[in-house]
The first five atom37 places (N, CA, C, CB, O) and aatype in JSON, in Angstrom:
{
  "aatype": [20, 20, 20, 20, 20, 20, 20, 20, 20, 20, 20, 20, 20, 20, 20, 20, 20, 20, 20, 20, 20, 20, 20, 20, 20, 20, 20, 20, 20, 20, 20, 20, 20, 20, 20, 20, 20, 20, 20, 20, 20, 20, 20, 20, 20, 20, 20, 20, 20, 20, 20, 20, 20, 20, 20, 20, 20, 20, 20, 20, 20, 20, 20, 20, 20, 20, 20, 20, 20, 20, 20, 20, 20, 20, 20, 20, 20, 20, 20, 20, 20, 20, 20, 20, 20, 20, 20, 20, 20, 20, 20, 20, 20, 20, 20, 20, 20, 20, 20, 20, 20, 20, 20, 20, 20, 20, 20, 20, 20, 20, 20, 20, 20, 20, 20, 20, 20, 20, 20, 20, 20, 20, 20, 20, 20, 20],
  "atom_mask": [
    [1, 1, 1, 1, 1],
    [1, 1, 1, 1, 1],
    [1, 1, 1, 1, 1],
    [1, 1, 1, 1, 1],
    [1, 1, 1, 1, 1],
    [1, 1, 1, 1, 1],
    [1, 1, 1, 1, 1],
    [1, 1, 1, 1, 1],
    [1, 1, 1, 1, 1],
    [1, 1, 1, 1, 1],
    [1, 1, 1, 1, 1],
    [1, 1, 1, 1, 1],
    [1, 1, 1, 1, 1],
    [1, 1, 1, 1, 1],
    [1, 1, 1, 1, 1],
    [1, 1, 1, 1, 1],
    [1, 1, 1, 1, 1],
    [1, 1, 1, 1, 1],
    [1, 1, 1, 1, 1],
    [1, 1, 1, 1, 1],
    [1, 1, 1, 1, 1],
    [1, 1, 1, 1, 1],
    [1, 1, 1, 1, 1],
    [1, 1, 1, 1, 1],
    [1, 1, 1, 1, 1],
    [1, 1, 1, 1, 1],
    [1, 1, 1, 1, 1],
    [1, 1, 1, 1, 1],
    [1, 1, 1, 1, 1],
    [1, 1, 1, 1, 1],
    [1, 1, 1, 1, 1],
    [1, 1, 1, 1, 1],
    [1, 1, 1, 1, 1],
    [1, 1, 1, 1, 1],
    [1, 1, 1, 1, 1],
    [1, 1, 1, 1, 1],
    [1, 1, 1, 1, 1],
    [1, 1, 1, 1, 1],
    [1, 1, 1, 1, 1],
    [1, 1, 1, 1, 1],
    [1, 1, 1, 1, 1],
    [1, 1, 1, 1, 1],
    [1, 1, 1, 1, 1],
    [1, 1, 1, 1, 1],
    [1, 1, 1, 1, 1],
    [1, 1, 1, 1, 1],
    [1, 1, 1, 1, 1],
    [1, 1, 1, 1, 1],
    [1, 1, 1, 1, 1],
    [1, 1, 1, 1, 1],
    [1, 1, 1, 1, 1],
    [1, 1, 1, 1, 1],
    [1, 1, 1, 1, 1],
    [1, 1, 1, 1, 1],
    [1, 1, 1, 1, 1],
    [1, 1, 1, 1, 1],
    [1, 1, 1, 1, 1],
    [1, 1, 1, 1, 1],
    [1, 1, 1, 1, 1],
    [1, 1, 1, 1, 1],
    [1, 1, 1, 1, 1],
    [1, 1, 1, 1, 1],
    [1, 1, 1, 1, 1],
    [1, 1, 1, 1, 1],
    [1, 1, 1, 1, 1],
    [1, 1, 1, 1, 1],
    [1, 1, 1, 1, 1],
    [1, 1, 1, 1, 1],
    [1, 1, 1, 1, 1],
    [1, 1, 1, 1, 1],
    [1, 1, 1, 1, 1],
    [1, 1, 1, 1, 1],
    [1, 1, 1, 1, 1],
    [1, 1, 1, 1, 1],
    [1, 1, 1, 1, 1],
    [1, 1, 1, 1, 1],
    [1, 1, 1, 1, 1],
    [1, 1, 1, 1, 1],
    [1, 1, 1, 1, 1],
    [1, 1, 1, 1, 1],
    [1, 1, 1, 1, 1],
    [1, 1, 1, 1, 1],
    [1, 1, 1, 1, 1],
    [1, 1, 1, 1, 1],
    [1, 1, 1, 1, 1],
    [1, 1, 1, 1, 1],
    [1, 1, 1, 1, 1],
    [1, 1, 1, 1, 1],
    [1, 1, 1, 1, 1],
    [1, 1, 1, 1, 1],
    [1, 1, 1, 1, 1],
    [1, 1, 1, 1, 1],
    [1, 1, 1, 1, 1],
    [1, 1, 1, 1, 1],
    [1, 1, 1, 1, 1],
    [1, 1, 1, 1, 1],
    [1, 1, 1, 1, 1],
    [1, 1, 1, 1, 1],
    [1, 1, 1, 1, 1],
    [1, 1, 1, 1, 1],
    [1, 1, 1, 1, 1],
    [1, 1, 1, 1, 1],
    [1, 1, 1, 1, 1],
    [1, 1, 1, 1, 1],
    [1, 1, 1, 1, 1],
    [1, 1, 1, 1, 1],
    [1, 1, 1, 1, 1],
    [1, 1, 1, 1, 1],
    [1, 1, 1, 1, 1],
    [1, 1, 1, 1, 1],
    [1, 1, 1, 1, 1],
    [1, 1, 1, 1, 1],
    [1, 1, 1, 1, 1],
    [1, 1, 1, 1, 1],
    [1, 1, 1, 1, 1],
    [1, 1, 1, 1, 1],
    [1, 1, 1, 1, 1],
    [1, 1, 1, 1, 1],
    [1, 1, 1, 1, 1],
    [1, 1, 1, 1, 1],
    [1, 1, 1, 1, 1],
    [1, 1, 1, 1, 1],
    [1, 1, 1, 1, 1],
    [1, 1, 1, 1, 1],
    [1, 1, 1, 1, 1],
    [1, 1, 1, 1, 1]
  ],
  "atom_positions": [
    [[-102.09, -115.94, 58.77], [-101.89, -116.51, 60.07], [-102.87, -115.83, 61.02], [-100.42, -116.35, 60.55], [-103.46, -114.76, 60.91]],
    [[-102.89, -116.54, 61.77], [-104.64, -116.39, 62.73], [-104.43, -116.16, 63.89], [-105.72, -117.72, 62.9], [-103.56, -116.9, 64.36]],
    [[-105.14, -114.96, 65.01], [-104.89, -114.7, 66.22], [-105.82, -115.25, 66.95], [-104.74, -113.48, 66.46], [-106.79, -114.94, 66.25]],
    [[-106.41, -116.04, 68.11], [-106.32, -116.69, 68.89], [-107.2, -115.55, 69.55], [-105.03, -117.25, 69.24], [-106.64, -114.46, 69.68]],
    [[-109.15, -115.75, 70.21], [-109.78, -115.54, 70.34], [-109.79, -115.14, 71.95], [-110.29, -116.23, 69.68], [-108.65, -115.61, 71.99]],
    [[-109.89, -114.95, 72.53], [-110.32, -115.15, 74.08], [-111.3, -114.46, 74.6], [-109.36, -114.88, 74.98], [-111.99, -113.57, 74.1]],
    [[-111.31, -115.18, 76.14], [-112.84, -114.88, 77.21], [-112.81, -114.21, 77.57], [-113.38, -115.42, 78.21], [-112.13, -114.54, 78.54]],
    [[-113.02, -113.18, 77.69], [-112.83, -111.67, 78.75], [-113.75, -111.93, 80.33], [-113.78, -109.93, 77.72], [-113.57, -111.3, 81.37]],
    [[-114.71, -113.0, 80.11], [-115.7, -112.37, 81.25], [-114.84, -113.9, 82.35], [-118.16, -112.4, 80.74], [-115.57, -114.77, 82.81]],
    [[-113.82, -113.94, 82.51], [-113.41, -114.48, 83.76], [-112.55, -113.39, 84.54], [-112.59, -115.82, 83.51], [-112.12, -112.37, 84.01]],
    [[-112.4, -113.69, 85.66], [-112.07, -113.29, 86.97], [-110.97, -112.95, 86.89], [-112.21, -114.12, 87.95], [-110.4, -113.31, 85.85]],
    [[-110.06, -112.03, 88.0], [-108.89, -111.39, 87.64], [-108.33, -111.01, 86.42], [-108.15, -111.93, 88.04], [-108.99, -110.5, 85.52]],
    [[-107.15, -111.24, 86.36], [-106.38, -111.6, 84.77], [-106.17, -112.26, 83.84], [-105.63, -111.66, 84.61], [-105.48, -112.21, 82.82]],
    [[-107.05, -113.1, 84.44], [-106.87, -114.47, 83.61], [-106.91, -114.75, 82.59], [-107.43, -115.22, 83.75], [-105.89, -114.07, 82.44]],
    [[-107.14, -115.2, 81.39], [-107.63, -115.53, 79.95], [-107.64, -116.39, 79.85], [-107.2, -115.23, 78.94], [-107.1, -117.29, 80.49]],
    [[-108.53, -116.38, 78.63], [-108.81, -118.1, 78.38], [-109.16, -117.77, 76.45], [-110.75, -119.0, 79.68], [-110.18, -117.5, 75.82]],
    [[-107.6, -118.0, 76.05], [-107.46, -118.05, 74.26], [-108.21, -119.28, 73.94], [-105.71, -118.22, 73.54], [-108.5, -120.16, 74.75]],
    [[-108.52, -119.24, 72.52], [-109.17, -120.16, 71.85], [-108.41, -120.42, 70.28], [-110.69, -119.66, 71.81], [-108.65, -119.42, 69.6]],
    [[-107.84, -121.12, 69.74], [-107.26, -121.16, 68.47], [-108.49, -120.97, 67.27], [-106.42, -122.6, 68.35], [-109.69, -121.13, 67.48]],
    [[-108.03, -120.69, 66.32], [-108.85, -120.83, 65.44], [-108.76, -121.92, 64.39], [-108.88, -119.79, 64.98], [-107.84, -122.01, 63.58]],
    [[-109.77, -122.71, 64.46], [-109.83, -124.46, 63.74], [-109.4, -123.68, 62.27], [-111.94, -125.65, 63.71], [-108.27, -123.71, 61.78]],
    [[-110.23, -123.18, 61.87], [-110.19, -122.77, 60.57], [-108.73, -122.05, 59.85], [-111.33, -121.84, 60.55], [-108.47, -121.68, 58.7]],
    [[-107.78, -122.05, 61.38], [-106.34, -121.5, 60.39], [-105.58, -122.42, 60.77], [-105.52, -119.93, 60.63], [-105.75, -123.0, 61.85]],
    [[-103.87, -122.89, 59.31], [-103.31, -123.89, 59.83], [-102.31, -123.02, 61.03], [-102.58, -124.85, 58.61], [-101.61, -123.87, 61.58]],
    [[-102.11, -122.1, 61.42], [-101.9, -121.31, 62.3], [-101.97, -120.43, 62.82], [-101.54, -121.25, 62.38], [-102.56, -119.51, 62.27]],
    [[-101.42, -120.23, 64.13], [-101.69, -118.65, 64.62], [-101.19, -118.78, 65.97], [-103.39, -118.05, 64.62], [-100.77, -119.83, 66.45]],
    [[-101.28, -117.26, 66.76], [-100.74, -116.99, 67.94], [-101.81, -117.03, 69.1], [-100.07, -115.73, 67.83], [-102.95, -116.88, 68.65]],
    [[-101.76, -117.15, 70.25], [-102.43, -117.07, 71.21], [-101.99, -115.49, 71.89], [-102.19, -118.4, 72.02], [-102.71, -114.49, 71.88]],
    [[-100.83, -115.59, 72.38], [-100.3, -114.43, 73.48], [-98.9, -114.07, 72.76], [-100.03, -115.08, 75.33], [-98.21, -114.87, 72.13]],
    [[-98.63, -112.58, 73.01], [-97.17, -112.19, 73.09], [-97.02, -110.45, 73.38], [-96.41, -112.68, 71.54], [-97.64, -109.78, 74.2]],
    [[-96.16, -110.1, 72.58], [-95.95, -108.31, 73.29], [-97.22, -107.82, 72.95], [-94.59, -107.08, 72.48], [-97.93, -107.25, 73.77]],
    [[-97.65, -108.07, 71.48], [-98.95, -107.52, 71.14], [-100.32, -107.37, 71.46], [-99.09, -107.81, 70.45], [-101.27, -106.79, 70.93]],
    [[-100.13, -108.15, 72.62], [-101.83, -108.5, 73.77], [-101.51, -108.7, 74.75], [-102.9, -109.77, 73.64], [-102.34, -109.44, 75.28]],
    [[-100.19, -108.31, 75.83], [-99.59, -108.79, 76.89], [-98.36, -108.36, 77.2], [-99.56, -109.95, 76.83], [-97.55, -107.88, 76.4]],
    [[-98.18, -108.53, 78.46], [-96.96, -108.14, 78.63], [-95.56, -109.31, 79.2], [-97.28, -107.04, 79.57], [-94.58, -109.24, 79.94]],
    [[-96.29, -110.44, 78.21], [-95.6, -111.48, 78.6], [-93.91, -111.24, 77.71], [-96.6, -112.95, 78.18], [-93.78, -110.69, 76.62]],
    [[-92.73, -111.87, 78.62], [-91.07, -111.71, 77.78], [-91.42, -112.89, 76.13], [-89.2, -112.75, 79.31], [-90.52, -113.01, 75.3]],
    [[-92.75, -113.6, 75.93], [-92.61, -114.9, 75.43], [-93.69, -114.25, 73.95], [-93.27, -116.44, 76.71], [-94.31, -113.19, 73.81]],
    [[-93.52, -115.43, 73.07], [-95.07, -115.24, 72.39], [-95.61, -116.76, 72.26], [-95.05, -114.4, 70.63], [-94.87, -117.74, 72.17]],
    [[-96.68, -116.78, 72.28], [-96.97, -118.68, 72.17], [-97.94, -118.41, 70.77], [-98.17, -119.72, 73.99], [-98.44, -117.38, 70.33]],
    [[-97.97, -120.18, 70.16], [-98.55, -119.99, 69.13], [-98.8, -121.61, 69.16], [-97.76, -119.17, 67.96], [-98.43, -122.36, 70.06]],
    [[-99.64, -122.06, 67.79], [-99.99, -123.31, 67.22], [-99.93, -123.55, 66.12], [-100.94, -123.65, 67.38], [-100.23, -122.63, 65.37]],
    [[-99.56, -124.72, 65.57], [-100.36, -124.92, 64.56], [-100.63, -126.5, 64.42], [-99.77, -124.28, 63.35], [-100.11, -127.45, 65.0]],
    [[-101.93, -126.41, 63.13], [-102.18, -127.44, 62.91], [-101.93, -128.68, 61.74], [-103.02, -127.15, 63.08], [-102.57, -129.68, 61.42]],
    [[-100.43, -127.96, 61.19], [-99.83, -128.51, 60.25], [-98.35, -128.16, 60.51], [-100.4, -128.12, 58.97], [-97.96, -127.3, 61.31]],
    [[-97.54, -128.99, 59.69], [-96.35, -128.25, 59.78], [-95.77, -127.63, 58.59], [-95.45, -129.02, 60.3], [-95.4, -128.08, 57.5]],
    [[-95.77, -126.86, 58.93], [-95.32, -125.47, 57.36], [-93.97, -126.04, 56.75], [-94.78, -123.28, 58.05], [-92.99, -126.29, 57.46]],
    [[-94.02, -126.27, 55.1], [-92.33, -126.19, 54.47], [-92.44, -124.75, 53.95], [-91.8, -127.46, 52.97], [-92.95, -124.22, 52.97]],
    [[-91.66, -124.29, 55.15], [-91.26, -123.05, 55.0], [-89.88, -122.52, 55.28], [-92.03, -122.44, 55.64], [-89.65, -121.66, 56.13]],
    [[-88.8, -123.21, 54.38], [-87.18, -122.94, 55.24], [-87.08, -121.55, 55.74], [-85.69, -123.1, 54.17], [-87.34, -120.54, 55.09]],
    [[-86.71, -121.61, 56.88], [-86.56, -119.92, 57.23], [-85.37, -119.85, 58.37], [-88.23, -119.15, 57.97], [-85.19, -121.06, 58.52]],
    [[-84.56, -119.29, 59.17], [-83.75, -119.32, 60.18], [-84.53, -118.12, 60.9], [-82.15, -119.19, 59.82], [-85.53, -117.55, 60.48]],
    [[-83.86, -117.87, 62.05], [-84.41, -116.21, 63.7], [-82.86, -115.59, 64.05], [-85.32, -117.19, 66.14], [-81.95, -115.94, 64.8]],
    [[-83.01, -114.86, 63.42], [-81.61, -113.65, 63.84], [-81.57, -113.53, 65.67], [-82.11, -111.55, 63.01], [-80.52, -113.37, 66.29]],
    [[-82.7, -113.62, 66.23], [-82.28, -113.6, 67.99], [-83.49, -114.83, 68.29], [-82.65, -111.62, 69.1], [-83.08, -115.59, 69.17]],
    [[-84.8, -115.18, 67.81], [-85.37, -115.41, 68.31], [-85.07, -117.48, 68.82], [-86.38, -114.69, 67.6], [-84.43, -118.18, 68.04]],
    [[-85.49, -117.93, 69.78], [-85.48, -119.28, 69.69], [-86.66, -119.74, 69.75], [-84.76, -119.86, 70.55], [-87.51, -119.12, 70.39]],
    [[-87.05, -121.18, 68.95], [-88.08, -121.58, 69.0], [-88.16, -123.2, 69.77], [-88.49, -121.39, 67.67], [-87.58, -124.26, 69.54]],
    [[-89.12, -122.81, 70.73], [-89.73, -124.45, 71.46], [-90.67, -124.73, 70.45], [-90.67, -124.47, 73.22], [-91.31, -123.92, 69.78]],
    [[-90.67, -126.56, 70.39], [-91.76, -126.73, 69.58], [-92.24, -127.97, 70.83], [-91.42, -127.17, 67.71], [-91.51, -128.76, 71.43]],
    [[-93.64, -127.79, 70.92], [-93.92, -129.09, 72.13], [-95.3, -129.61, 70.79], [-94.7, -128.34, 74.5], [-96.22, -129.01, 70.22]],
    [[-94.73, -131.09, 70.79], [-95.58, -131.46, 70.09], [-96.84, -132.13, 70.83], [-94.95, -132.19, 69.24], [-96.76, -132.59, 71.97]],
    [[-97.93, -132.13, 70.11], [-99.47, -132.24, 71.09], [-100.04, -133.56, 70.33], [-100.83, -130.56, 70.91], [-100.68, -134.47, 70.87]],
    [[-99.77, -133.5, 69.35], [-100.83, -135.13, 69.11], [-100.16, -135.35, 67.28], [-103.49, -134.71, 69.19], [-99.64, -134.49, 66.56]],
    [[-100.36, -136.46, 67.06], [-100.05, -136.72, 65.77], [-98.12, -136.94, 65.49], [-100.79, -135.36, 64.94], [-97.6, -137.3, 66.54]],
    [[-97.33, -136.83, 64.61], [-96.37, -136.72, 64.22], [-95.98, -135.83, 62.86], [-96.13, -137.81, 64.26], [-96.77, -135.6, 61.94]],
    [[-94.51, -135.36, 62.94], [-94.16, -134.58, 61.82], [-92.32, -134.84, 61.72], [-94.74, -132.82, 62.13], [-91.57, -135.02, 62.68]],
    [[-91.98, -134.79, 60.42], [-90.76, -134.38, 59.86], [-90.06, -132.88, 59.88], [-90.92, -134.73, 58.63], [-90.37, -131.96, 59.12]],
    [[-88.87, -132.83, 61.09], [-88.52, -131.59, 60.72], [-87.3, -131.71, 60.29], [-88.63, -130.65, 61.66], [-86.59, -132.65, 60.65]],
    [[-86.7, -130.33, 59.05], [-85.36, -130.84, 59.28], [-84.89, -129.22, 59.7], [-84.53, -131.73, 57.78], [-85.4, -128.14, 59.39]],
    [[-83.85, -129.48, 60.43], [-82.62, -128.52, 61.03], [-81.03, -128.74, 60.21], [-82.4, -129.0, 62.86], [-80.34, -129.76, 60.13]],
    [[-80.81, -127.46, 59.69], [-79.86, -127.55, 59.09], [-80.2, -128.76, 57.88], [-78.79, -127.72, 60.1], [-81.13, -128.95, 57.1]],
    [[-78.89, -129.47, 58.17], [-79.05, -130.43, 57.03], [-79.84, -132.32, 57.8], [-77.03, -130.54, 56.22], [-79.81, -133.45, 57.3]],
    [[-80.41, -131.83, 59.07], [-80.46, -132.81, 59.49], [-82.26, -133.32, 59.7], [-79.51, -132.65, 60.63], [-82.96, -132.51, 60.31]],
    [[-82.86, -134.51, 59.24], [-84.14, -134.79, 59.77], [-84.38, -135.31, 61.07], [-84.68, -135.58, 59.02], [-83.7, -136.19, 61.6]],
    [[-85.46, -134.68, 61.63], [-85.58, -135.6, 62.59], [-87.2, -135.53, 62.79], [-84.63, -135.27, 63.9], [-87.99, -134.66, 62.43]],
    [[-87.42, -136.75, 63.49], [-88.87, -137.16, 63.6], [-89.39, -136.84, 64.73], [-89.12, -138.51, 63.45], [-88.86, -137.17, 65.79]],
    [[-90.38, -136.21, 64.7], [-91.31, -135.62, 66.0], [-92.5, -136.36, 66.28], [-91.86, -134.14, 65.79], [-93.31, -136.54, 65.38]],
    [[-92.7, -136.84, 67.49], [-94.08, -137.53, 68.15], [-94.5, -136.64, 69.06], [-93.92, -138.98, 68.93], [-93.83, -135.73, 69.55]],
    [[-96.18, -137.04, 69.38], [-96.9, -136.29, 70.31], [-96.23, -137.09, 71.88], [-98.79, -136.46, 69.95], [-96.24, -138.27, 72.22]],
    [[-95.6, -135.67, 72.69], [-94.79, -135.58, 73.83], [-93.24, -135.19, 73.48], [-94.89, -136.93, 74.56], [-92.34, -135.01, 74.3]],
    [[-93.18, -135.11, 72.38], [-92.05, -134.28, 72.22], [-91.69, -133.03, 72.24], [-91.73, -134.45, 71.47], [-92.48, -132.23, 71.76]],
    [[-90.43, -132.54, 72.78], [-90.22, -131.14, 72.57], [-88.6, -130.96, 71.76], [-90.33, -130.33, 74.19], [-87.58, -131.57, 72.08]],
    [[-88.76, -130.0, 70.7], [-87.52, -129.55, 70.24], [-86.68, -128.28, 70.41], [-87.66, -129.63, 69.18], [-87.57, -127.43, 70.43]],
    [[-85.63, -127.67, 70.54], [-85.58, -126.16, 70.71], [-84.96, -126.27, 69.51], [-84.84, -125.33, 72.02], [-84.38, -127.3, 69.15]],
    [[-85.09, -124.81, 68.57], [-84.38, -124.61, 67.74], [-83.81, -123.0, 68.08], [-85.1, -124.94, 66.49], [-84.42, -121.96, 68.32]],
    [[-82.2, -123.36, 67.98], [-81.4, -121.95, 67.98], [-81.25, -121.25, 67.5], [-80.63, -121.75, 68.03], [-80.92, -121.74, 66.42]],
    [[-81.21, -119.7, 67.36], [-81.37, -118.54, 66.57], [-79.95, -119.14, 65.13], [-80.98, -116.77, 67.8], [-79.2, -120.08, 65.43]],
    [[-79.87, -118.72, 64.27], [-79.55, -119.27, 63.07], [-79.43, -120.93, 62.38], [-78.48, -118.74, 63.05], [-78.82, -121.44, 61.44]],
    [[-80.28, -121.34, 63.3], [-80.57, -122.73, 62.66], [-81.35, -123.19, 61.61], [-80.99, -123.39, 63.41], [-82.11, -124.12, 61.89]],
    [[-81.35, -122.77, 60.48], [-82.47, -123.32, 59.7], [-83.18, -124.5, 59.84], [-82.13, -123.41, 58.65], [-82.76, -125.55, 60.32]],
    [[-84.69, -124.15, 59.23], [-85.48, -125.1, 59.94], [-86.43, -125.09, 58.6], [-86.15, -124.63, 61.6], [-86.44, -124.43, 57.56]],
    [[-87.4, -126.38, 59.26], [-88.15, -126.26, 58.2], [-89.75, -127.52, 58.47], [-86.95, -126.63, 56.79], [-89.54, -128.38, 59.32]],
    [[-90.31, -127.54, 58.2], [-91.07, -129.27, 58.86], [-91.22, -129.5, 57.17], [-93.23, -129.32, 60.2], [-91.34, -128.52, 56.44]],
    [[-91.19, -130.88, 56.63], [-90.82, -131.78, 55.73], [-92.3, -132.07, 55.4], [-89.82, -132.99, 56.24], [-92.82, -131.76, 54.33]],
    [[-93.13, -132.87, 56.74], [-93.93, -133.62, 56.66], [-94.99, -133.37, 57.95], [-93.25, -134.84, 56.5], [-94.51, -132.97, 59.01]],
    [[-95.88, -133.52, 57.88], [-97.05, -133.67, 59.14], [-98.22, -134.95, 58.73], [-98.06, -131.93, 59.29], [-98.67, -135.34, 57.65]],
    [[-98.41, -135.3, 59.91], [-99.74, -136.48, 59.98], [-100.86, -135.39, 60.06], [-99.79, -137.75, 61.58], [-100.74, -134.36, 60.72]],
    [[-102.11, -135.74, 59.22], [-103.44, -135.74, 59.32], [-104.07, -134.66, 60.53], [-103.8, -137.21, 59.54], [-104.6, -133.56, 60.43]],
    [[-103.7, -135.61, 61.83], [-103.88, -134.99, 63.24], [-103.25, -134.16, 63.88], [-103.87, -135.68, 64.01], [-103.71, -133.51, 64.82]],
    [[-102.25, -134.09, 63.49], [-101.16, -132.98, 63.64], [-101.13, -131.75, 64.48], [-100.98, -132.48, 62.52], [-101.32, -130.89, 63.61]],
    [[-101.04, -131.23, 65.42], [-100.68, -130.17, 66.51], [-99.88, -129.96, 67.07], [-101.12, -130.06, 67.27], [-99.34, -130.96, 67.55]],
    [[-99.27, -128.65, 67.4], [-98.06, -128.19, 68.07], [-97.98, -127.02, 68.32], [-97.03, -128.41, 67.51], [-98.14, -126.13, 67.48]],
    [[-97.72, -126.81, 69.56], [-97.67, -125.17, 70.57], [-95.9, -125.22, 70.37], [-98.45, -125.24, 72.95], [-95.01, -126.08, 70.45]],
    [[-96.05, -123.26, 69.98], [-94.38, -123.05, 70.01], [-94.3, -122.1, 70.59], [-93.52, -122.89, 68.79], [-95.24, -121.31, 70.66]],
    [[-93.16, -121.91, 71.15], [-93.09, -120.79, 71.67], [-91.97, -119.57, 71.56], [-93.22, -121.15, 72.69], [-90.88, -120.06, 71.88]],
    [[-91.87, -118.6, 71.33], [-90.84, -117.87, 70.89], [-89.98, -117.22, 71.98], [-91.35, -116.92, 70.02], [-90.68, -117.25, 73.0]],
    [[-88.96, -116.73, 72.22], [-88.08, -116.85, 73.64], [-86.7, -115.74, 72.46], [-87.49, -119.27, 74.41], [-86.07, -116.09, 71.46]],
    [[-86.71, -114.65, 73.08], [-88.08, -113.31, 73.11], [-89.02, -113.19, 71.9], [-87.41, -111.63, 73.15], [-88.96, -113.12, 70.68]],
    [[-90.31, -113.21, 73.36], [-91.28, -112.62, 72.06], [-91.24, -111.49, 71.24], [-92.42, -112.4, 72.41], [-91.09, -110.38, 71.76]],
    [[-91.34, -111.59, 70.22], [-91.31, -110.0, 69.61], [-92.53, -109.5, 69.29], [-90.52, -109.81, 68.31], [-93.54, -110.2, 69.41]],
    [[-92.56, -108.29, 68.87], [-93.99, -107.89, 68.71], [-93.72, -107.63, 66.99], [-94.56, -106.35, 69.83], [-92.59, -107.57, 66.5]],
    [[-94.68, -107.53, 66.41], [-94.96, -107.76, 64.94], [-93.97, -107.11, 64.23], [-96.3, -107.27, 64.46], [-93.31, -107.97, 63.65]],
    [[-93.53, -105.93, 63.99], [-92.53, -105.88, 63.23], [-90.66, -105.93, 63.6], [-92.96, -104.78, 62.68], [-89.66, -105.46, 63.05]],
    [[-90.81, -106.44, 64.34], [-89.8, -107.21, 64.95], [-89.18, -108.09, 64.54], [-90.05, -107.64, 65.76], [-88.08, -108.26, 64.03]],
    [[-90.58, -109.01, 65.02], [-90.72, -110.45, 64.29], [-90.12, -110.87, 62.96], [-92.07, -110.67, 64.07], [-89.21, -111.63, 62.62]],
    [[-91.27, -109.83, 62.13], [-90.54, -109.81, 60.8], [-89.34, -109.66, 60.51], [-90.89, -109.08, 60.14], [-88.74, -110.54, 59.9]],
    [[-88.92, -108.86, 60.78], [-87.1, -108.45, 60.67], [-86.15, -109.94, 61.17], [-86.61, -106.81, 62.15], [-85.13, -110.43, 60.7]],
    [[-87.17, -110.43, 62.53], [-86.27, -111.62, 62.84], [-86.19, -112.76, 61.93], [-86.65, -112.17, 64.05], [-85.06, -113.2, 61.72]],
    [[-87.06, -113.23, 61.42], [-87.47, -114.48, 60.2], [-86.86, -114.4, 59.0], [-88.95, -114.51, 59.73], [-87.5, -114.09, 57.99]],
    [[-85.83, -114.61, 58.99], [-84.98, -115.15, 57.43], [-85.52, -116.11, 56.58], [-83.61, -115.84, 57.64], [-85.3, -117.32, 56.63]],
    [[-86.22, -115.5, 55.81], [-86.91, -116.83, 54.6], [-85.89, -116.91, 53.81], [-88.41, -116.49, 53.53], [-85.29, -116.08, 53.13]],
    [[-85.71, -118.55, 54.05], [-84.63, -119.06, 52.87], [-85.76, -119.02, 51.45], [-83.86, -121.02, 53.28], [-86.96, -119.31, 51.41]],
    [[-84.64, -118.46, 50.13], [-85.84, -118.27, 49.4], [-84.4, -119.82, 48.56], [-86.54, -116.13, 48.52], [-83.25, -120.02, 48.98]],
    [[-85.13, -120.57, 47.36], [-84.58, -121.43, 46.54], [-84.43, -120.16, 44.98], [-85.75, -123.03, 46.43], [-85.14, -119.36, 44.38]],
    [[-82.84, -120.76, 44.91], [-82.93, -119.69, 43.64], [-82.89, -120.71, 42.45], [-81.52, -118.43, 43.54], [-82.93, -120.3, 41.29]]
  ]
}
């Protein structure tokens, strides 16, 4: 997973991240480069990766294309202008993604890296 480039030579505080084309994801901002409460991220697919967040919640704002997610035992279909929240022990997962596919998420608290980890329950299949 891929960290998210930025401009240093603008004015005040500002930034200006850049994703990286070449990963199907990665982060822009969070505790680890900032002192933002959040972490934001992208990607350009949607991961089958069942996993649940012991505290964390996830926004998903979808940006262009469509995808299959399912929650719990339930599917549901995502278009570009959609937003989903998913609640700390909700398993989750995306099924399916279109071609074009993009989506900024955001984590609500951000954690910083080994945190994180501890928060992410990978459902494993036995």
């Amino acid at each position: 997973m891929g960290r998210a480039s930025y401009n240093t030579h603008l004015e005040n505080d500002m930034r200006l991240l850049h994703s990286n084309p070449s990963e199907e994801k990665g982060w822009y901002t969070g505790p680890w480069n900032s002192d933002l409460p959040i972490s934001i991220g992208y990607a350009n697919k949607g991961i089958d990766q069942p996993h649940w967040h012991r505290q964390v919640t996830e926004i998903y704002l979808i940006a262009r294309g469509s995808a299959e997610l399912r929650v719990d035992n339930q599917i549901v279909t995502l278009s570009a202008g959609d937003m989903i929240l998913i609640q700390p022990g909700e398993v989750h997962t995306f099924v399916s993604s279109s071609p074009d596919y993009l989506h900024f998420v955001l984590h609500v608290p951000g954690l910083a890296e080994d945190a994180a980890r501890r928060d992410k329950v990978v459902i494993v299949d036995e």
